[in-house]
C-alpha positions in Angstrom: -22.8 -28.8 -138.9 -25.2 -29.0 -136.0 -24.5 -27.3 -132.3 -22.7 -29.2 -130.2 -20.7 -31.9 -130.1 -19.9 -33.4 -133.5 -22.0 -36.2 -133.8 -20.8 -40.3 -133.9 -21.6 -40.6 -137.9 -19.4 -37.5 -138.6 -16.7 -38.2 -136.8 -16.3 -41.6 -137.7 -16.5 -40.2 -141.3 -14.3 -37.2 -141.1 -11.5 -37.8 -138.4 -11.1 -41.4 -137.5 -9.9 -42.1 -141.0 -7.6 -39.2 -141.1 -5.6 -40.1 -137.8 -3.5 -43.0 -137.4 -1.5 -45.2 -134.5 2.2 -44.5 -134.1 2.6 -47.0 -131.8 3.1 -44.5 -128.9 2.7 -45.6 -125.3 -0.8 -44.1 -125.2 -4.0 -45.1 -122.7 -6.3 -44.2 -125.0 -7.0 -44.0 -128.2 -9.4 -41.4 -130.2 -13.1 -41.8 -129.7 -16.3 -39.5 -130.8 -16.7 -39.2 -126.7 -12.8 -39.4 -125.1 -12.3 -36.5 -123.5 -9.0 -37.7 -121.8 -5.7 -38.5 -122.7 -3.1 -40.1 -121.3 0.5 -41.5 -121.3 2.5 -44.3 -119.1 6.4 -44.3 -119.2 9.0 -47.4 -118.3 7.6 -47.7 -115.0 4.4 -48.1 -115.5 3.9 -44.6 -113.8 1.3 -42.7 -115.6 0.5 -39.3 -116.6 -3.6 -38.4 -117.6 -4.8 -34.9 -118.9 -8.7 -33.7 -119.8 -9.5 -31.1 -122.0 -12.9 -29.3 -121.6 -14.4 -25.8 -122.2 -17.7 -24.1 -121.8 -19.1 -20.9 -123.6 -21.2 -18.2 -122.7 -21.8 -14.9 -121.6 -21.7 -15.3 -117.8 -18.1 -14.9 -115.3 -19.3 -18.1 -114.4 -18.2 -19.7 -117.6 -14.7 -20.8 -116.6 -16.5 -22.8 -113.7 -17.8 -24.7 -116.1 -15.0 -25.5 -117.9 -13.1 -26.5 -115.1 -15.7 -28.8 -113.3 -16.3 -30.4 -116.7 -12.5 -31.0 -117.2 -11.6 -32.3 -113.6 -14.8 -34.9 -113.8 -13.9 -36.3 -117.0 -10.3 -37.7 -114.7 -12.4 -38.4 -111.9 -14.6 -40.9 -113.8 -11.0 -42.3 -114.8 -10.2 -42.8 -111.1 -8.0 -39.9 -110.8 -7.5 -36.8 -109.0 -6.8 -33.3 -111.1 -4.2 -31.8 -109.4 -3.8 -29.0 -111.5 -5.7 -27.0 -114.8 -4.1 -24.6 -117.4 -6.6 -22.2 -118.9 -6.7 -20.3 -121.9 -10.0 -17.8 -123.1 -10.8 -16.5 -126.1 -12.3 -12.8 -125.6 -15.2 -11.4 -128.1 -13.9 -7.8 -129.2 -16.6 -6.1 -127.1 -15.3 -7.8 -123.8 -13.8 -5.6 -121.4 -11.0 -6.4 -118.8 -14.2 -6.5 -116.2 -14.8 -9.4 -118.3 -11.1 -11.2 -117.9 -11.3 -10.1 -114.2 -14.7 -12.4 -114.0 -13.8 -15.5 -115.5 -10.8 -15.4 -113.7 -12.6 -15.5 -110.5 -15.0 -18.1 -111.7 -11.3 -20.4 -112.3 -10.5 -19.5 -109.0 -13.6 -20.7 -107.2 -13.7 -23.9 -109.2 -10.1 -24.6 -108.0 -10.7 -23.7 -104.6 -13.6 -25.9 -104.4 -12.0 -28.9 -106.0 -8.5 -28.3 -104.5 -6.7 -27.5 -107.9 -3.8 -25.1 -108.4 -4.1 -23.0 -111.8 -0.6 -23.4 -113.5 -1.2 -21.4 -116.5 -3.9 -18.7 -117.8 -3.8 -17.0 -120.5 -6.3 -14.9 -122.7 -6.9 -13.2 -126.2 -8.8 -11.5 -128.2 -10.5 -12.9 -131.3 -13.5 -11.8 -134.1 -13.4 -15.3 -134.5 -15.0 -15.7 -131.0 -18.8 -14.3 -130.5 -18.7 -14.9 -126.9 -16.2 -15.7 -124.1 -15.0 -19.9 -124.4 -12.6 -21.1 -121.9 -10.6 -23.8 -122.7 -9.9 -25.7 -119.6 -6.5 -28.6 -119.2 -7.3 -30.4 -116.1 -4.0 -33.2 -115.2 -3.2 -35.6 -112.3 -1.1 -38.7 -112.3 -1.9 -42.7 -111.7 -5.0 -43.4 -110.8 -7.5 -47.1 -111.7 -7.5 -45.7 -115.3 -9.2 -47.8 -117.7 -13.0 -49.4 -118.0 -13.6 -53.3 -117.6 -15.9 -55.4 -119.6 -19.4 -55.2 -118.4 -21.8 -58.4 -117.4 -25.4 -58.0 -118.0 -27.1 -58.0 -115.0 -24.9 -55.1 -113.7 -26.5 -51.6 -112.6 -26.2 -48.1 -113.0 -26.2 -45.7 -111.0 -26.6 -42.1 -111.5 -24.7 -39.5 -109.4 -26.4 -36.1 -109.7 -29.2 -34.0 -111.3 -30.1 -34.2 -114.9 -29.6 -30.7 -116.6 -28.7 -28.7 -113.7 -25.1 -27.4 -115.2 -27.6 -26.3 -118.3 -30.2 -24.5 -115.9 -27.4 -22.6 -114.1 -26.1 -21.6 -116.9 -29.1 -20.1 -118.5 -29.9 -18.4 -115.2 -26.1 -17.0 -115.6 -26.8 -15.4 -118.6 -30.5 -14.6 -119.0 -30.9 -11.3 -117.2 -34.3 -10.1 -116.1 -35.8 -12.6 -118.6 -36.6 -15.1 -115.8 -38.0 -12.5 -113.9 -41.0 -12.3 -116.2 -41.8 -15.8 -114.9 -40.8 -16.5 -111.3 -40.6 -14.6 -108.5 -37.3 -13.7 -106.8 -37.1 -16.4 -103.9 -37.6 -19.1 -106.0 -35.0 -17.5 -108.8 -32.5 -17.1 -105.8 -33.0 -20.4 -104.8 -32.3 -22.0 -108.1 -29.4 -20.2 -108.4 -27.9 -21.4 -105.4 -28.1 -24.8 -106.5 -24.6 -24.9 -107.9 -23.4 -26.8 -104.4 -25.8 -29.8 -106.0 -23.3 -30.7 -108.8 -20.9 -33.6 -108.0 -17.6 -32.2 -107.8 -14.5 -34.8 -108.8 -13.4 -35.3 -105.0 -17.1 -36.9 -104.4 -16.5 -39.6 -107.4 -13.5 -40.3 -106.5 -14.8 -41.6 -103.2 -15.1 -44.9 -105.0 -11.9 -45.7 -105.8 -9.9 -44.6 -102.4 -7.6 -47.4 -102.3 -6.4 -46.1 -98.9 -10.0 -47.1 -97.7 -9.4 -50.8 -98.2 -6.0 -51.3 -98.9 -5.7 -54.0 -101.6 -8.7 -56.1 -100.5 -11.6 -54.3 -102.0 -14.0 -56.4 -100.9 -13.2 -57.5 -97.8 -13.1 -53.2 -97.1 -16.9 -53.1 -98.3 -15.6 -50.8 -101.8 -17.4 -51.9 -104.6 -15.9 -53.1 -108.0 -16.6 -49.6 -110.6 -16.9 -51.2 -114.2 -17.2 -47.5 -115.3 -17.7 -44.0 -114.7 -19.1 -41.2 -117.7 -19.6 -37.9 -116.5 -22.6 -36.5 -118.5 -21.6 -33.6 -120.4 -23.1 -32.0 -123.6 -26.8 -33.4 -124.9 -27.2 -34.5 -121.4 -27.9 -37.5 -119.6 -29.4 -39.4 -122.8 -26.2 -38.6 -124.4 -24.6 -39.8 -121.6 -26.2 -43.1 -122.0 -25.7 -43.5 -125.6 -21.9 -42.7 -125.1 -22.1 -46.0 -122.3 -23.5 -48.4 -124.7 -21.5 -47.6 -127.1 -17.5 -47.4 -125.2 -19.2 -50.7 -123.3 -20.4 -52.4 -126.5 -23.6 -53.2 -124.6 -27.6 -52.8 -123.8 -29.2 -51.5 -121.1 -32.5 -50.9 -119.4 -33.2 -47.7 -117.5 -36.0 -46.1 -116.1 -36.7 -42.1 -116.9 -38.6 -41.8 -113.4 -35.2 -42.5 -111.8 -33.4 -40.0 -113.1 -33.1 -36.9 -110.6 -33.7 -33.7 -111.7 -34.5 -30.6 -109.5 -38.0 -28.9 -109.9 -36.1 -25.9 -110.1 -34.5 -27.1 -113.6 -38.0 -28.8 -115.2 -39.4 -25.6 -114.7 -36.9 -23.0 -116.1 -37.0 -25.6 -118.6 -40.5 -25.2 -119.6 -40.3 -21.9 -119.4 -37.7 -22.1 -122.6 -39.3 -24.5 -123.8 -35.8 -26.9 -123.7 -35.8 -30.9 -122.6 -33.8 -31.1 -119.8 -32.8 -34.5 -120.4 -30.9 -33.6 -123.5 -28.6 -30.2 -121.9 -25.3 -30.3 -120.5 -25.3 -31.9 -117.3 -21.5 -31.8 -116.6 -21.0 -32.3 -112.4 -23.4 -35.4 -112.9 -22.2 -39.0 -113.3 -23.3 -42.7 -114.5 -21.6 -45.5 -112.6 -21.7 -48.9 -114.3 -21.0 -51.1 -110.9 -22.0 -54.9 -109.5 -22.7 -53.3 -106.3 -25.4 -50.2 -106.7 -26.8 -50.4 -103.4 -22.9 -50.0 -101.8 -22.2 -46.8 -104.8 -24.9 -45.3 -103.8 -24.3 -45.4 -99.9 -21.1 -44.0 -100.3 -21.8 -41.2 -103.1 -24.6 -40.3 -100.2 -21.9 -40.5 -97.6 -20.0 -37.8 -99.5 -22.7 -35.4 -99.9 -24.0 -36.7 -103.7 -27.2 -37.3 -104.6 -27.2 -40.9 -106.2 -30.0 -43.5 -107.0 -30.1 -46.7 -109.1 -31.0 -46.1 -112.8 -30.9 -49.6 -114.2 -29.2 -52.7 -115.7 -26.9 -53.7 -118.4 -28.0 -56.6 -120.8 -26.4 -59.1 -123.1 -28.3 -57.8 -126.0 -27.7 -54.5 -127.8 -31.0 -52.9 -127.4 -31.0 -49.1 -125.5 -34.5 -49.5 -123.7 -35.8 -46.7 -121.9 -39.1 -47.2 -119.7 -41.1 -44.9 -118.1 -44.2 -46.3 -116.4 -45.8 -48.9 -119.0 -44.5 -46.9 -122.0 -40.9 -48.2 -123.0 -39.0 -47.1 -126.0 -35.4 -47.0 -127.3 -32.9 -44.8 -126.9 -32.3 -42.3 -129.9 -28.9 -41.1 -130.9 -27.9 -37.9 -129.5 -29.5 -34.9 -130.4 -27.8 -31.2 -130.3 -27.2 -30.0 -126.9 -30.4 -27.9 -125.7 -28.1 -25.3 -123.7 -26.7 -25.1 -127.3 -29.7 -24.5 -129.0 -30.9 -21.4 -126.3 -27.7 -19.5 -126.6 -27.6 -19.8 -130.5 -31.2 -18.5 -130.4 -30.6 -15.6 -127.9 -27.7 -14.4 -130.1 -30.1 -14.4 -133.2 -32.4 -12.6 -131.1 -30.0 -9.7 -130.2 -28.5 -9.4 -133.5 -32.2 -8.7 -134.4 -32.4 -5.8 -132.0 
């Protein structure tokens, strides 16, 4: 199969007909793109989890996995309020190694406000480099996504492939070096303060804002929220059409991405557009202009993408050249580590 996520066609083929409904008091049901899951008991009270993990050779790995895991209940409307993590080890790692992703855990938890209730570790041939597995979990929360109108807008909350550029700066060495000077190298690096955490999303759905008059409190009405994960913010939009059953304009020149990240990108020759953008969000909303001010007002970069339409077509424009949206293609971040480990076993 390719790297990354399993695409729509193969997992339509090859799970959804092996799984069936119990008739368990579930929120959601499988899907190529859930990430959640969820239960609700007698009272109504309910109970949301979000699995997640990230790969790679950097202590910075287990970041990763937890900012990815605590967005995906975020865009649900709820808060994480704890994560359980489990890593697989290489047989080369050291305890150095364990010591560094553990710290990484620790700073994404601090950061988000999350209390680690479980970590543990092993080591496995079946693992070629470190993956943490990350179990983000909170309780109540909006939960759920309405039916769109066309006419609607997106919004999009963060920077387009900066989780990916990160990443590769994590774990490419001197490489970069080769390239770009250190002050600009430093300076990308520092970037990791530009990815949406959950706490800034879930500025749009603080019920203790506006009490139960949204409106009348200025809070906008949220149709949706996808955090944009692996294959990027195209992806990202593909996976919205598709849980929405709708179409959609957008325009490519709105998307925000740090110069920083097109040009570590060319560098590796990878499309930005198409690598894991976890900490970055789309926001399906009636209101964009009232999104946006309050994503601003809590320290996110946000900015109108586009519009949802009655028909089915995915258009993407960028100046007078307008096309449709392909289906996902194999995470880029993906694609570079694969290659570097080739490269090494070459060595």
């Amino acid at each position: 199969m390719r790297y990354g996520r399993l695409t729509q066609t193969a997992w339509q083929r090859s799970v959804r007909r092996q799984l069936h409904d119990r008739g368990k008091d579930v929120l959601f049901g499988p899907s190529p793109w859930e990430e959640c899951s969820g239960i609700a008991d007698e009272s109504g009270d309910s109970f949301l989890w979000a699995d997640a993990h990230a790969a790679g050779d950097s202590a910075r790995t287990g970041y990763y996995a937890v900012l990815h895991a605590a967005g995906e209940l975020a865009a649900k409307g709820v808060a994480a309020s704890c994560v359980s993590v489990r890593v697989l080890f290489p047989p080369e790692a050291e305890e150095e190694d364990l010591k560094a992703v553990a710290a990484g855990v620790e700073e994404a938890c601090d950061r988000m406000g999350l209390q680690v209730t479980a970590f543990q570790g092993e080591t496995s041939c079946a693992a070629e480099r470190i993956i943490v597995f990350a179990a983000a979990a909170g309780t109540t929360g909006r939960i759920g996504i309405l039916k769109p109108a066309a006419g609607q807008e997106i919004v999009f909350c963060g920077y387009a492939g900066l989780e990916g550029m990160l990443r590769i700066l994590d774990e490419a060495g001197d490489e970069p070096g080769t390239r770009f000077i250190p002050d600009f190298l430093r300076k990308a690096g520092e970037l990791s303060d530009r990815l949406v955490t959950p706490g800034q999303i879930l500025a749009l759905f603080r019920e203790q804002e506006c009490g139960s008059d949204r409106a009348a409190a200025g809070m906008p009405d949220i149709t949706a929220v996808f955090q944009a994960g692996s294959g990027g913010i195209l992806a990202a939009l593909w996976e919205m059409a598709e849980t929405l059953r709708t179409g959609f304009e957008a325009d490519m020149s709105s998307i925000s991405i740090r110069q920083e990240t097109v040009e570590i990108c060319e560098f590796y020759r990878l499309n930005p557009y198409q690598m894991a953008s976890s900490g970055s969000f789309l926001i399906v909303t009636e209101d964009a202009g009232r999104v946006i001010e309050i994503l601003e007002k809590a320290g996110a970069r946000a900015g109108r993408l586009g519009v949802i339409k009655a028909q089915n077509a995915r258009v993407i424009t960028s100046g007078e050249e307008v096309r449709y949206l392909d289906r996902p293609a194999p995470d880029e971040l993906e694609l570079w580590q694969a290659r570097r480990a080739r490269q090494n076993e070459d060595r």
